[in-house]
C-alpha positions as semicolon CSV with decimal commas, in nm:
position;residue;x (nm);y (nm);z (nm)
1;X;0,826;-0,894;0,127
2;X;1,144;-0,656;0,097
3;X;1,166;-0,435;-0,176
4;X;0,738;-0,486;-0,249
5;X;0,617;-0,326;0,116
6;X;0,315;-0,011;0,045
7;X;0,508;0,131;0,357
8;X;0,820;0,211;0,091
9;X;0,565;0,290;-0,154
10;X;0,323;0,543;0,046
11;X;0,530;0,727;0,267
12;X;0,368;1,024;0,264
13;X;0,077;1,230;0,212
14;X;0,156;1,364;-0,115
15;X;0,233;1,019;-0,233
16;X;-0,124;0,942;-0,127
17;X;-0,324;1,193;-0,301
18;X;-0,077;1,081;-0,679
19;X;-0,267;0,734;-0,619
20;X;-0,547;0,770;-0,431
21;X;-0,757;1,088;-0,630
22;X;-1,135;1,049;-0,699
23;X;-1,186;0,873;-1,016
24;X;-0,836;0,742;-1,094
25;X;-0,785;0,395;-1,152
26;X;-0,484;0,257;-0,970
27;X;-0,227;0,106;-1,241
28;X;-0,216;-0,261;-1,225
29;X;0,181;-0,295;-1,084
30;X;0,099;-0,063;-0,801
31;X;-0,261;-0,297;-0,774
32;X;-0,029;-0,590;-0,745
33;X;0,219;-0,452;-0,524
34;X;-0,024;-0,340;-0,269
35;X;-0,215;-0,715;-0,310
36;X;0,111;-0,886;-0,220
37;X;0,218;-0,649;0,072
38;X;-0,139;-0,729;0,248
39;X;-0,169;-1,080;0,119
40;X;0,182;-1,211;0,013
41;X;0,205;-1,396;0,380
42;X;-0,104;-1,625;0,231
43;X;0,104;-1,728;-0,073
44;X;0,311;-2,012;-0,045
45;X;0,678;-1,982;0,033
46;X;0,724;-2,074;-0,356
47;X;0,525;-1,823;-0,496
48;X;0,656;-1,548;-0,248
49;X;0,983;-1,585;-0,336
50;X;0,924;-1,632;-0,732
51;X;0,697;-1,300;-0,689
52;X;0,966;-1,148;-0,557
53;X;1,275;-1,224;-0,746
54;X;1,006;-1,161;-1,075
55;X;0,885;-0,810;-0,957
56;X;1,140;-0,729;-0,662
57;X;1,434;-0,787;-0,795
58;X;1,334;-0,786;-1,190
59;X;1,483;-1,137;-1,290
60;X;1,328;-1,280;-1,644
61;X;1,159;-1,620;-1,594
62;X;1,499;-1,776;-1,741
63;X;1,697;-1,642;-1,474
64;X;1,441;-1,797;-1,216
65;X;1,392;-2,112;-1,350
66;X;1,748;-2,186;-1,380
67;X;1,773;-2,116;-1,014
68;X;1,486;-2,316;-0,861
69;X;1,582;-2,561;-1,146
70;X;1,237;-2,589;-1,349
71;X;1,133;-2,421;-1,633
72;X;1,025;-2,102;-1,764
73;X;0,654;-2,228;-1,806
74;X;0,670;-2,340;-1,433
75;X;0,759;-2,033;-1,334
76;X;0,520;-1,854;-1,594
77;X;0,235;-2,079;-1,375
78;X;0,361;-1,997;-1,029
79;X;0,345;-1,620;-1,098
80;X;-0,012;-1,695;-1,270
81;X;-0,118;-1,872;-0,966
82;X;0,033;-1,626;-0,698
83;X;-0,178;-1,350;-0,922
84;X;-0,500;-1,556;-0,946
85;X;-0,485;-1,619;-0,533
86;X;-0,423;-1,270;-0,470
87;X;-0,689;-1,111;-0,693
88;X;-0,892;-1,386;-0,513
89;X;-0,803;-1,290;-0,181
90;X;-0,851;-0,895;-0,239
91;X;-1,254;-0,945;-0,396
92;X;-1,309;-1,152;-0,091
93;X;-1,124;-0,891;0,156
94;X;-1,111;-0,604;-0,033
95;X;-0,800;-0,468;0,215
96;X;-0,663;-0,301;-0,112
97;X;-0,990;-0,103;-0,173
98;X;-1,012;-0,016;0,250
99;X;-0,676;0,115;0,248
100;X;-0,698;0,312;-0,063
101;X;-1,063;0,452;0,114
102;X;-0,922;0,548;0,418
103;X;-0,601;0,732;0,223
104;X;-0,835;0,925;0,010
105;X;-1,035;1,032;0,295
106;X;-0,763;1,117;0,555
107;X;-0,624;1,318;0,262
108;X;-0,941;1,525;0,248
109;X;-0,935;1,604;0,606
110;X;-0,569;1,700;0,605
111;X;-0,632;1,916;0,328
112;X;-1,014;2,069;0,503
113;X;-0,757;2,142;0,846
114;X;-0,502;2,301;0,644
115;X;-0,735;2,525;0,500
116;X;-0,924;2,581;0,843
117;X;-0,603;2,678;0,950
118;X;-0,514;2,905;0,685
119;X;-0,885;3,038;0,688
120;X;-0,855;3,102;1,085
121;X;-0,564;3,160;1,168
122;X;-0,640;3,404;1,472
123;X;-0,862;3,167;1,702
124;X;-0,591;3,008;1,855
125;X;-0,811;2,786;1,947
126;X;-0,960;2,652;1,649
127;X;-0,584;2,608;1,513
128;X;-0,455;2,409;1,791
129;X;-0,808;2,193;1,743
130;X;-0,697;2,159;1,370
131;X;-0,345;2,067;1,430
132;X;-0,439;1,807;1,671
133;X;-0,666;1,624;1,342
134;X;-0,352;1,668;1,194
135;X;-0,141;1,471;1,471
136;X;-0,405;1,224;1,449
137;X;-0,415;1,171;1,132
138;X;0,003;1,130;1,111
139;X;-0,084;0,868;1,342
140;X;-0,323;0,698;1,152
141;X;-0,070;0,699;0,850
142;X;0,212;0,578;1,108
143;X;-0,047;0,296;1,187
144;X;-0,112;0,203;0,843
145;X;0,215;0,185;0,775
146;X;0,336;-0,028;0,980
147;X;0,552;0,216;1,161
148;X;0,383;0,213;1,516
149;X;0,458;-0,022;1,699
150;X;0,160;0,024;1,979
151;X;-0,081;0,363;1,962
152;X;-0,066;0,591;2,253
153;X;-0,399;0,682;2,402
């Protein structure tokens, strides 16, 4: 879904750590987003594109219903429905949750290198060991992101 992809929303490790800190709830739009961006290819071709002229591209439910030609409450229920399946989908798969895990806890061990590096900075060593976590875990973001397109050995 242009315009609703986590890789336009996450780009970054910074980004990560404004969402993804211990004991913060993520805001229901960003919830959403991320729910159609891992499920939105389960949705029906009629609910993706209503989703996304509704949250993409910010049209009222009067501007979409005059252009699929139904009404406001039909698109009111399509969005509804489209929400329902994804929330659905996400307690059975919990994707969302995973990804939001796995952020949170390659943050950490960017930010436990950094300050290994900082702490050690005179066994070469150690420092090139730390640097290569920190390759790895640009990779893993890369990955995540949809960015790689096959992961080197």
């Amino acid at each position: 879904m242009t315009g609703l992809a986590t890789r336009d929303i996450f780009k970054r490790a910074d980004k990560r750590n404004n969402l993804t800190k211990q004991g913060e709830t993520m805001d229901r739009n960003s919830k959403f987003i991320m729910e159609c961006d891992f499920y939105g290819e389960l949705l029906t071709d009629r609910q993706r594109e209503v989703v996304e002229l509704y949250h993409g591209d910010n049209l009222t439910l009067a501007e979409i219903a005059e252009e699929f030609g139904i009404s406001r409450q039909g698109v009111h229920d399509t969005l509804k429905n489209a929400e329902m399946a994804l929330t659905e989908y996400e307690e059975k798969l919990r994707l969302v949750d995973k990804f939001r895990f796995t952020e949170k806890s390659m943050s950490d061990i960017e930010k436990i290198a950094g300050d290994i590096i900082k702490a050690r900075k005179d066994d070469k060593e150690l420092v090139l060991a730390m640097r290569k976590v920190l390759e790895s875990i640009d990779k893993l973001d890369e990955y995540w992101l949809g960015e790689a397109v096959a992961v080197k050995k």
